[in-house]
C-alpha positions in Angstrom: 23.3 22.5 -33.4 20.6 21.6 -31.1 20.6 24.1 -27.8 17.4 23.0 -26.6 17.8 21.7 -22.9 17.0 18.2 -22.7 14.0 17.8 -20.8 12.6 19.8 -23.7 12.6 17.1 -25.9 11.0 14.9 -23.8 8.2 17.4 -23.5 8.3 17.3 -27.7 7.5 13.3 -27.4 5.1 13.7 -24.8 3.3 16.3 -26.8 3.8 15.1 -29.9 2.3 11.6 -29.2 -0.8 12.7 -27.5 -1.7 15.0 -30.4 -1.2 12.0 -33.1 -3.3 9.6 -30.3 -5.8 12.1 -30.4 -5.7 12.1 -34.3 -5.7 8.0 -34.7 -8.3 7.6 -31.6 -10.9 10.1 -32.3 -10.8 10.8 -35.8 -9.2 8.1 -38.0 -10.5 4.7 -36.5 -14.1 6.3 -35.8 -14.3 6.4 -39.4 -12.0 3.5 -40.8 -9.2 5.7 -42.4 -6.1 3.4 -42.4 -3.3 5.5 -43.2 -0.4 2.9 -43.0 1.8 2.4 -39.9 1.2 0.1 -37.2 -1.7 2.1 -36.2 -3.3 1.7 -39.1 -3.0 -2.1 -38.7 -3.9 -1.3 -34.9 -7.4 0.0 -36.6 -7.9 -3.3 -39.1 -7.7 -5.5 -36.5 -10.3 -3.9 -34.0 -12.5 -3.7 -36.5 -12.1 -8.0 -37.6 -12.4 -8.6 -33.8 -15.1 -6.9 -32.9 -17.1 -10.0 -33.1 -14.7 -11.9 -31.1 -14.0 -9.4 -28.5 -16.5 -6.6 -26.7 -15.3 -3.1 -29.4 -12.7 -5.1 -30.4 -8.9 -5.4 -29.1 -8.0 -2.2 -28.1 -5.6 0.5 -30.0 -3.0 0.8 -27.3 -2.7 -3.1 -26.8 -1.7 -3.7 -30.7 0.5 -1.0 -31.2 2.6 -2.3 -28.1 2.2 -5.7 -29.2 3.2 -5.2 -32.7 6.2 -2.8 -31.5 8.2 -5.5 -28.8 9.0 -8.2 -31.3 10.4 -5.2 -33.4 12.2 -3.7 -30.6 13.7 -7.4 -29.7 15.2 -6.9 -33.2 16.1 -4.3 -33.7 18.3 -4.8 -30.1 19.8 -7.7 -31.7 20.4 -6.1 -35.0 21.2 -2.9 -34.6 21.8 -2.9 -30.8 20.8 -1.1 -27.8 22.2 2.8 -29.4 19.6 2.8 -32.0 16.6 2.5 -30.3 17.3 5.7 -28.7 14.0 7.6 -27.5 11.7 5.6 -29.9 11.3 3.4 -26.9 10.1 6.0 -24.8 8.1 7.3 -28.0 6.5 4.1 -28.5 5.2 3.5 -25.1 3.7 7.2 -25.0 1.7 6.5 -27.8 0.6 3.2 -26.7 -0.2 5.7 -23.0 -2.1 8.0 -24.8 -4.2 5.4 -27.1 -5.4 4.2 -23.8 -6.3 7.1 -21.8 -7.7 9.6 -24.7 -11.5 8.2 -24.9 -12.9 8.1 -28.6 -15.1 9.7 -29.5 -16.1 10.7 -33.4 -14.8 14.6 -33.9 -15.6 14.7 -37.3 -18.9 13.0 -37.2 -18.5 10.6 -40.0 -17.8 13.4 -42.4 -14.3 11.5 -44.3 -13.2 15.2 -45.8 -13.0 16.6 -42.2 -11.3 13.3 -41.2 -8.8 13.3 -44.1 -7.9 17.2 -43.9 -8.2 17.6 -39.7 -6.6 14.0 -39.2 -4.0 14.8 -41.8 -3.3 18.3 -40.3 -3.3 16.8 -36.5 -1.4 13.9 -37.0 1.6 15.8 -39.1 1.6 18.2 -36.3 2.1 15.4 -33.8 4.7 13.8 -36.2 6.4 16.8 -36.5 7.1 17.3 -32.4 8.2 13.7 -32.3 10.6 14.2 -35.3 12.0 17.8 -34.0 13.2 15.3 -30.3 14.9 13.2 -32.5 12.5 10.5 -32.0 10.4 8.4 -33.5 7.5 5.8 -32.6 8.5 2.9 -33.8 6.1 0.4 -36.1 6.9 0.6 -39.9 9.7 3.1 -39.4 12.1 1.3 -37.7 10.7 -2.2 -39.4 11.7 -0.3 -42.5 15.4 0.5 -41.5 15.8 -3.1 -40.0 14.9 -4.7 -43.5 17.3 -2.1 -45.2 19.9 -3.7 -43.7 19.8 -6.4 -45.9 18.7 -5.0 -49.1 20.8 -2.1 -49.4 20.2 -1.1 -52.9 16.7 0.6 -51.5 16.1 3.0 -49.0 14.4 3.5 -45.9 11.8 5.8 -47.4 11.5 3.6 -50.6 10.9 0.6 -47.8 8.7 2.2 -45.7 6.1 3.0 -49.0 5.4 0.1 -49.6 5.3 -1.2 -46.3 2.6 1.6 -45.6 1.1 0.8 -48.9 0.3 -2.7 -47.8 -1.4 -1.6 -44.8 -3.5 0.9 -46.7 -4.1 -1.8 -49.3 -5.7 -4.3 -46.9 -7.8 -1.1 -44.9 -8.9 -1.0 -48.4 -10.0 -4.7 -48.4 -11.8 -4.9 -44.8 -13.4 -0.9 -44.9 -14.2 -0.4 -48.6 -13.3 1.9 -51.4 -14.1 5.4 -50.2 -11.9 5.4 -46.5 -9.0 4.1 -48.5 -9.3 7.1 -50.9 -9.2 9.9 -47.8 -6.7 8.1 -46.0 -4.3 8.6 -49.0 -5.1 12.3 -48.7 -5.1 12.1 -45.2 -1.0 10.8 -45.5 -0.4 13.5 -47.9 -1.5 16.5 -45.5 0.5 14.6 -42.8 3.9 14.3 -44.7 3.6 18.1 -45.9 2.5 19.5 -42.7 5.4 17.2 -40.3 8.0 18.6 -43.2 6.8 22.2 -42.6 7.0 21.7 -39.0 10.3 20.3 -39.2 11.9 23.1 -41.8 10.0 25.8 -40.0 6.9 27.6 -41.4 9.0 30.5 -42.2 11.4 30.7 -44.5 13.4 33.2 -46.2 14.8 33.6 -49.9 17.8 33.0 -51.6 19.0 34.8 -54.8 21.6 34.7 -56.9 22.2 37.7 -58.9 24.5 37.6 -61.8 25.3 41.2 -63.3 28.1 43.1 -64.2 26.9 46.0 -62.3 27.4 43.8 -58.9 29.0 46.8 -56.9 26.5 49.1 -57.2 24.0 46.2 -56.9 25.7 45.5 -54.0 25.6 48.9 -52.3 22.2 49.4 -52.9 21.1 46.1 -51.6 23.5 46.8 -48.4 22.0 50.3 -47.9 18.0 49.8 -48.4 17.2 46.5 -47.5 20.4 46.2 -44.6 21.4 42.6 -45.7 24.7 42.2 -46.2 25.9 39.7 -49.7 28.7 37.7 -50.6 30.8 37.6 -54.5 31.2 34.3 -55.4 33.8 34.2 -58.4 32.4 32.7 -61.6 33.9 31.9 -65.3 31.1 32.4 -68.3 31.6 28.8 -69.8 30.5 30.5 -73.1 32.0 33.7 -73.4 35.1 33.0 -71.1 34.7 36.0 -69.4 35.0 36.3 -65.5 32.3 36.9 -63.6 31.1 37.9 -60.2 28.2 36.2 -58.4 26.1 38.2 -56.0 24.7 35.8 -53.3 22.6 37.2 -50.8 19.6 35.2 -48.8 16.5 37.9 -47.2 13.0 37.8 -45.9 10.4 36.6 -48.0 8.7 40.0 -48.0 12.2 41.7 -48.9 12.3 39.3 -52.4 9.9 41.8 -54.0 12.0 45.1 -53.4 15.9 43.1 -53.8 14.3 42.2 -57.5 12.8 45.7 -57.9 16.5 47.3 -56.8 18.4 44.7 -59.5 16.2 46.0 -62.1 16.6 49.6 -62.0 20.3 48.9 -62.2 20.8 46.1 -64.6 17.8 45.0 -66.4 19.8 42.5 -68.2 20.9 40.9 -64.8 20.2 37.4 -64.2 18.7 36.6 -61.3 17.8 33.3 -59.4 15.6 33.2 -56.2 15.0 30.1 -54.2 13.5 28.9 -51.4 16.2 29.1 -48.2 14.7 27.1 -45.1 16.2 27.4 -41.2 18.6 30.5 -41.9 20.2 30.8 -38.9 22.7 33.9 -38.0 22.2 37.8 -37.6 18.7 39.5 -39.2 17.3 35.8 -38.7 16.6 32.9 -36.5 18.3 32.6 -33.5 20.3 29.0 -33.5 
């Protein structure tokens, strides 16, 4: 459940698109890193009409262009409920792609670009995401043409629809920028997913032992996290079983493991990763 006060989100969006603006302004299209999106296409076509027009036509004025037709149907398609905030995300961006000045941070260096753009750009991604937002282009082109081929998904969609665009940066800036920008999309989905599932995380194990009360207690008395039996049948032996479940702090992983194997070193234990624990010893919801 989200308890954030509103205005708070909106301060997410306004963040969140300045920091990618700063990313696509000043570090991808100094350096012709197309990494899909309608900003990537935004970057393609300044550079082919440079020659036509003085630096060619501006970031801000194709990524708005490119969004309206999109947002005219996706109000006719979808209807006026599922545009939501990417409105007000879209026009941000467009805001910030025409007052942030460009200028080359990374000094034509493409691993800086990749790595620092990538890093940047996931961040901004990441506050955009966390409003419940988006900013338009390929996204929400990708859910409208999911309507009406079903059998794929959004994601599967938006690939190749991102693909495309990296395909034909790869056409009008060479070889090498089309290589980084694929590492460049990689940093930016693994850092907007960390962001979203929170850079902290805690463990999960499952502890299968027919010593689970003193298990139990010991885990309850040192390490002060409390654990739940979950009643199991042995498919193989038939015998009944109870399942120790109890989720702690990464650091505590080390000592719960060290505690089941002084007890039971014939338990079986499982530990996985357990993102956004909410409740008492953790995150606040």
């Amino acid at each position: 459940m989200n308890s954030r006060p509103w205005y708070v989100d909106y301060l997410f969006i306004f963040m969140g698109t300045g920091i990618m603006a700063l990313a696509i302004q000043c570090i991808f299209e100094p350096i012709g890193l197309v990494t899909g999106g309608f900003s990537g296409i935004a970057i393609i076509i300044r550079k082919m009409t440079a020659g036509i027009v003085e630096g060619g036509v501006p970031l801000w004025l194709t990524n708005l262009a490119l969004n309206v037709p999109v947002f005219i149907a996706a109000l006719i398609i979808k209807g006026r409920k599922f545009l939501g905030r990417t409105v007000i995300g879209t026009v941000l961006l467009s805001f910030w792609l025409y007052v942030i000045p460009q200028v080359d941070l990374t000094q034509g260096d493409y691993m800086l670009s990749a790595v620092f753009g990538g890093v940047i750009t996931g961040i901004g991604i990441g506050f955009v995401l966390l409003a419940k937002a988006t900013t338009g282009g390929t996204d929400m082109v990708s859910a409208l043409i999911q309507k009406y081929v079903r059998h794929y998904s959004v994601v599967q969609i938006l690939q190749v629809i991102d693909g495309m665009v990296v395909l034909a940066g790869l056409y009008v800036f060479g070889l090498k920028p089309a290589l980084y920008a694929i590492v460049a999309i990689f940093i930016t989905s693994k850092v907007s997913d960390a962001l979203m599932e929170g850079m902290k995380y805690s463990k999960a194990a499952f502890i299968i032992t027919d010593c689970y009360k003193e298990i139990a207690d010991a885990i309850m008395t040192q390490l002060d996290r409390g654990l739940t039996g979950l009643d199991a049948t042995g498919m193989y032996s038939g015998d009944k079983k109870t399942v120790l479940y109890c989720v702690v702090a990464k650091k505590e992983i080390v000592e719960l493991k060290d505690i089941v194997a002084k007890i039971d070193p014939k338990a079986f234990v499982i530990v996985t990763d357990a993102r956004e624990v909410f409740g008492e010893g953790f995150l606040e919801n």
